[in-house]
N, C-alpha and C positions, 0 to 999 in steps of 0.2 A: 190342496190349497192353492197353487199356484198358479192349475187350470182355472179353476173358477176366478181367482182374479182374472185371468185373463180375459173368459166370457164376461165377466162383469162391466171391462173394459169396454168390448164391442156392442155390448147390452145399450152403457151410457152414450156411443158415438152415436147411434141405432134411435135412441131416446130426446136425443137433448140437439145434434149436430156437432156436438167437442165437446170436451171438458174427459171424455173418457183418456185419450191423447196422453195426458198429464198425469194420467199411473202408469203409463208402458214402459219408460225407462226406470224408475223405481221396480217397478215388476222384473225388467229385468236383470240388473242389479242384485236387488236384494233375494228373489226368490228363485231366477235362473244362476246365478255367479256369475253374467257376465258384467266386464271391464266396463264403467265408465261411458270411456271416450271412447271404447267400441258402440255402449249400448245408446247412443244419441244417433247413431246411422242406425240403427235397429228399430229404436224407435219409430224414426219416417220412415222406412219399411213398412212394418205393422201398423202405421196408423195410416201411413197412405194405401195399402194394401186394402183395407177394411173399408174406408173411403170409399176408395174407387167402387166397389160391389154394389154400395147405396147407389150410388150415381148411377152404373150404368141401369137400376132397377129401374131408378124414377126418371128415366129420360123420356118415356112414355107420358108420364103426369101433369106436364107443362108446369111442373112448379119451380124447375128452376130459373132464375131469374142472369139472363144471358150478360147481359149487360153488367151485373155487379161482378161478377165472373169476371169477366176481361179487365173490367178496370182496378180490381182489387186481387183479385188470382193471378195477373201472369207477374204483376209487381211483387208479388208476394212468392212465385216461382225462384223472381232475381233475385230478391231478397235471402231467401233461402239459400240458393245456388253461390252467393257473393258470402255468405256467413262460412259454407262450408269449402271452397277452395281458397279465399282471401282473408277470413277473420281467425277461424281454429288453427292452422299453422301459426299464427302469429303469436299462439298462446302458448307461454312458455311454459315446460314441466315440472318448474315449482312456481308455486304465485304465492311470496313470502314465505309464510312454516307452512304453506298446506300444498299439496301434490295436487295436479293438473284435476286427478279423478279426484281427489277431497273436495276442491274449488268446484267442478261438473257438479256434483252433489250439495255442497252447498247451495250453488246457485240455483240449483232445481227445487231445493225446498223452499227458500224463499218465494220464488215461484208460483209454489204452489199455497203457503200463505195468500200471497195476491188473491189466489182466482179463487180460495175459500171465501177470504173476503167481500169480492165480488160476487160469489151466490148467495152469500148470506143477508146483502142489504138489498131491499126489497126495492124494485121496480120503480123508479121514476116518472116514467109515461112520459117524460120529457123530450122530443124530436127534434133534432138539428138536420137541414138538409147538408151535407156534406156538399162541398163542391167535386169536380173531378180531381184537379189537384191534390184534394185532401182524400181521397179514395185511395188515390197512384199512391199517398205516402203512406196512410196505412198501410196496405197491402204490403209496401217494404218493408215495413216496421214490424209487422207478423212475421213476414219470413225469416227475418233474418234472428227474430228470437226463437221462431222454430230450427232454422237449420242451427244454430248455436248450442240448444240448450235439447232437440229430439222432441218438442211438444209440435204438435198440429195445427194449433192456436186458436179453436174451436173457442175456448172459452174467451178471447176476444173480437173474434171474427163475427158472434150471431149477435151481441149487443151492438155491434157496428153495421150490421145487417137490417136491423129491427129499429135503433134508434138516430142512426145518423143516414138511413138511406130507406127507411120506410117500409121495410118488407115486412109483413104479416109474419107471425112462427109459422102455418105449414108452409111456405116460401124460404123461410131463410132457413132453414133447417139442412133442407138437401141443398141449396144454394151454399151454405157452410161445406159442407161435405164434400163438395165439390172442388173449392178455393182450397182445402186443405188435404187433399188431395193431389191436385195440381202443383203444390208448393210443395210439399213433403216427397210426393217421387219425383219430382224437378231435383231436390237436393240429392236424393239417393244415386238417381240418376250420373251427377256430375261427380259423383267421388264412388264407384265402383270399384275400383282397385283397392279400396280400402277393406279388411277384414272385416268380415262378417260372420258370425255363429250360426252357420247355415243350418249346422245339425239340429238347433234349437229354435232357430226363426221361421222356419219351416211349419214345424207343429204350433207357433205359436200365432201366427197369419191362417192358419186354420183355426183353432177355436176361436180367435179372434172374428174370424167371418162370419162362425156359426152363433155369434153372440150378438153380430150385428143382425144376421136376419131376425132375430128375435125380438129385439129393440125396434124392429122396422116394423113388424106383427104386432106388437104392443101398445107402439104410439099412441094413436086413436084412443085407448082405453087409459090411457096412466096420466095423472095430473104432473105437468111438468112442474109446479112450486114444489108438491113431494118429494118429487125425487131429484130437486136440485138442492136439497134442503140437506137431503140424507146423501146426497153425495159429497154435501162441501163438508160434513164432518168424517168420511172418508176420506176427504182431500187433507185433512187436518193432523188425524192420526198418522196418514203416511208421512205428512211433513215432521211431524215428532219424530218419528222415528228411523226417516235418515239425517233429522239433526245430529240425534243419538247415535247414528252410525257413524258421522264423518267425527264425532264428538271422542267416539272409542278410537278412531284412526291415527286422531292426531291426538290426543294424550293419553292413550294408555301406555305403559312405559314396554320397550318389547320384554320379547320372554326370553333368558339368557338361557343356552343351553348348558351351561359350566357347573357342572356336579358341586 
């Protein structure tokens, strides 16, 4: 079970350009046992690991778009890079009655309510040209919710891609994959001394790549409304069910061991 979420994971980066991102730290959490506030470094690992493979694929294709790159990815690097040495220390190890990982968890299912929400309401066609300015602070604004919370930010990077800066889907797709890549191993990057589940993130940056080439095989043939449809009620159920988990956390009463 735990393998194929994870393929299914690199299947969706592979498919969509993000949104897959935003199961890897529930993935690893809920179905590896890692910690938390280990598994948000784990995540931009894994997702920037998977990433990167697209990218270097389609360097060939001319489809990615250089320019949004620069101006939304290296902001989006700092962003990242500034969440994880200057924002996460800052956060203390209880935040009110809930534990540093309860609050991680929380804040990741909300999250991911968000981004259900946002696959499920249909297409605008609506374009705003973005200025520069407003690219530079996107991109910060990604990173710094990616290096915070371990998502990739796919699922706002390609509506930022597509409706405020005009790329076509086969363009912003790998143009995605790219910015979240660049932002996600920019964060890993700057906080390495930090523990890592090597034993575990290992094999799991491996199925995870073999899910993206597959997603990348696939594209051409799979209607993206489908299977953004059927992911955001994936994205839905997993939100249940780490409400349910921080929910057993913080009021199940403990077990006393006293005969």
């Amino acid at each position: 079970m735990a393998w194929i979420a994870v393929l299914a994971m690199g299947l969706t980066l592979g498919l969509l350009g993000g949104g897959g991102g935003i199961l890897t730290l529930p993935i690893l959490v809920n179905l590896f046992g890692v910690k938390p506030s280990e598994a948000t470094g784990g995540s931009l690992l894994v997702v920037g690991a998977t990433s990167l493979l697209a990218v270097i694929l389609e360097l060939r294709s001319g489809r990615l778009d250089w320019k949004s790159i620069a101006w939304v990815g290296i902001p989006a690097a700092i962003g990242s890079v500034s969440a994880r040495k200057l924002l996460i220390p800052l956060i203390p190890a209880q935040i009110g009655s809930f534990s540093k990982d309860d609050a991680t968890l929380l804040a990741f299912g909300l999250l991911m309510v968000a981004v259900a929400y946002r696959m499920f309401r249909p297409p605008t066609g609506e374009r705003r040209e973005l200025s520069t300015l407003a690219m530079v602070m996107s991109g910060v604004g990604v990173g710094l919710l990616g290096g915070l919370l371990g998502a990739g930010g796919g699922f706002l990077i390609v509506p930022l891609l597509t409706l405020g800066i005009g790329l076509e889907m086969p363009r912003a797709v790998p143009t995605s994959l790219a910015i979240i890549s660049t932002q996600s191993l920019a964060a890993v990057a700057s906080d390495f001394n930090r523990p890592y589940p090597w034993s575990i993130l290992g094999w799991v940056v491996g199925a995870s790549l073999a899910g993206m080439l597959v997603g990348l095989v696939l594209r051409p043939r799979v209607k993206a409304a489908s299977l953004k449809t059927g992911f955001a009620y994936l994205v839905v159920a997993v939100a249940i069910f780490t409400f349910y988990k921080v929910g057993v956390n913080h009021f199940a009463p403990p077990v006393s061991l006293a005969q």
